[in-house]
N, C-alpha and C positions, 0 to 999 in steps of 0.2 A: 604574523597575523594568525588569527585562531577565528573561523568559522562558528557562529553559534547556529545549528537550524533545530528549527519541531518539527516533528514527526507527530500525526495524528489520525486518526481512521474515523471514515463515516460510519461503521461496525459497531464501532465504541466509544462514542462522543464524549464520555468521560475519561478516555486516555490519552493520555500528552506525552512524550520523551522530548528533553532538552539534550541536544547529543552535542559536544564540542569535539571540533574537529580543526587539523592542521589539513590547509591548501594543496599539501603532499599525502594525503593521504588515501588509500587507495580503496577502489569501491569494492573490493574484495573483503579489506579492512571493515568497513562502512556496513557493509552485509554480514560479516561475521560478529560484531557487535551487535546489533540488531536481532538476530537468530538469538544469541544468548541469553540476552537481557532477556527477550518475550519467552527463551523456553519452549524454540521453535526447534522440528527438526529439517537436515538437508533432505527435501524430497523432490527435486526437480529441477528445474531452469530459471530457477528465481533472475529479477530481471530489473534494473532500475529502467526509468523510462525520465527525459531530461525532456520538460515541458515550459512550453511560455508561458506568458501571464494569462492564457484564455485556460491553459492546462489541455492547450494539442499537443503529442507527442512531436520531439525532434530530433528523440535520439535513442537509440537502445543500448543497453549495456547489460551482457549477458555473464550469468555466470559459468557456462560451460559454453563449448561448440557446436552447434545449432545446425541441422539441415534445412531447416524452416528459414533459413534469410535468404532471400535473392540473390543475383549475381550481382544487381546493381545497386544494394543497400551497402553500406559503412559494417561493417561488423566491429564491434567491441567487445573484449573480453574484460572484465571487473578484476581479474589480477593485474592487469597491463595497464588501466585505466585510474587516472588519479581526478581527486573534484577538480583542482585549480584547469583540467584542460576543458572542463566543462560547467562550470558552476564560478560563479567571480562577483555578482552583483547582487546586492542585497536584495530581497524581495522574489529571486530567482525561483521557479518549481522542479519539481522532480517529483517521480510516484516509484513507491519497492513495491514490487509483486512478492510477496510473501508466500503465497498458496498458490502457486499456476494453475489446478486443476479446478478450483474455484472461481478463479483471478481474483482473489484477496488480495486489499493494497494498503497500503500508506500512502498519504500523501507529506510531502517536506518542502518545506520551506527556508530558504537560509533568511535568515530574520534581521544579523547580526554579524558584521566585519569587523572584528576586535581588534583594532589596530596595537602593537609594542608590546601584545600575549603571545606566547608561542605552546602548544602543545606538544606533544611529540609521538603520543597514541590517542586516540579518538577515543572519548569516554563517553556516557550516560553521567551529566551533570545532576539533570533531574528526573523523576517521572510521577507522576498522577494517573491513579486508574491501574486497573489492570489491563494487558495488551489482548485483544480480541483472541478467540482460542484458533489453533492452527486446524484445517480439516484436508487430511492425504485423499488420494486417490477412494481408497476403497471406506475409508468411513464415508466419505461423501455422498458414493454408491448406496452402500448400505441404509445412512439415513434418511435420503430422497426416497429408498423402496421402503424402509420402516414410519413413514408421512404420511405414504400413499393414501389417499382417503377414495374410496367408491361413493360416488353420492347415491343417495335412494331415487329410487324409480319417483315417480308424481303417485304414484297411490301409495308411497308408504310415508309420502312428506305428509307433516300436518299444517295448520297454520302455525301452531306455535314455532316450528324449526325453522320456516322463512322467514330470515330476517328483514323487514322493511324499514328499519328505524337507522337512518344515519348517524350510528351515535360516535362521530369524531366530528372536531370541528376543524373547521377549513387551515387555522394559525395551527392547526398541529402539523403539521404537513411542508416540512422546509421543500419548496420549489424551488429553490435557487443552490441546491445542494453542490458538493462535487465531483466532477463526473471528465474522467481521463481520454479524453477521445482521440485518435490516430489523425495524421494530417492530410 
């Protein structure tokens, strides 16, 4: 059986990866293909997060060893950890933190149980778009103090600079977006 899932981000609504993957294959695996493709680098604790269909967290799976997990949470490591002991039914969630210091994510979906396919390395079948860009620790820094805006006092606003006109309409505005929440 050969696993079809997508991979896509609310970041970059034009980008899609079609990833196939074997039931044995490891979220180490899963994460280092992902990193390559996008042209990401290793900076941190990247992290899949194994979500139900509301998209609550149920699971974490780390990529290194963590002081940040309880005494009484599960620890998983992503070298030790394959899909089939956590992923098996079509329609299933998962979110990759990509950017820990942002908590940039992916969201994935296994879409597709290819019954009498077998792969044997997890590839990038397809993709659409380019993948959202990566941001480290210190560009983050950096560009949050290079944003930084000081608004002016009330005597040196004019009327022209106060914007009063709503100029978005309401359908532009997805409400129903997706949004990874812990349980």
């Amino acid at each position: 059986m050969t696993h079809r899932f997508l991979l896509f981000c609310e970041e970059e609504p034009n980008f899609v990866m079609e990833i196939m993957a074997s039931p044995s294959t490891s979220f180490h695996e899963l994460h280092t293909l992902i990193h390559k493709t996008c042209g990401y680098e290793e900076n941190g604790d990247h992290l899949f997060l194994i979500c139900n269909e509301d998209w609550k967290v149920k699971e974490k799976i780390h990529l290194h060893d963590t002081a940040s997990i309880g005494y009484d949470e599960d620890f998983f490591l992503m070298e030790n950890s394959i899909l089939e002991d956590f992923i098996e039914e079509e329609g299933q969630h998962m979110a990759y933190i990509y950017e820990t210091s942002a908590r940039k994510k992916f969201l994935i979906e296994l879409v597709e149980n290819i019954f009498g396919e077998m792969t044997e390395k997890a590839f990038v079948r397809r993709q659409k778009g380019i993948a959202p860009a990566q941001i480290d620790e210190t560009d983050f820094s950096q560009a949050a103090a290079a944003t930084a805006v000081t608004p002016p006092s009330a005597d040196e606003q004019s009327e022209e600079d106060i914007d009063t006109d709503n100029s978005f309409a309401e359908d532009e505005i997805d409400m129903e977006g997706f949004e990874v929440t812990e349980m």
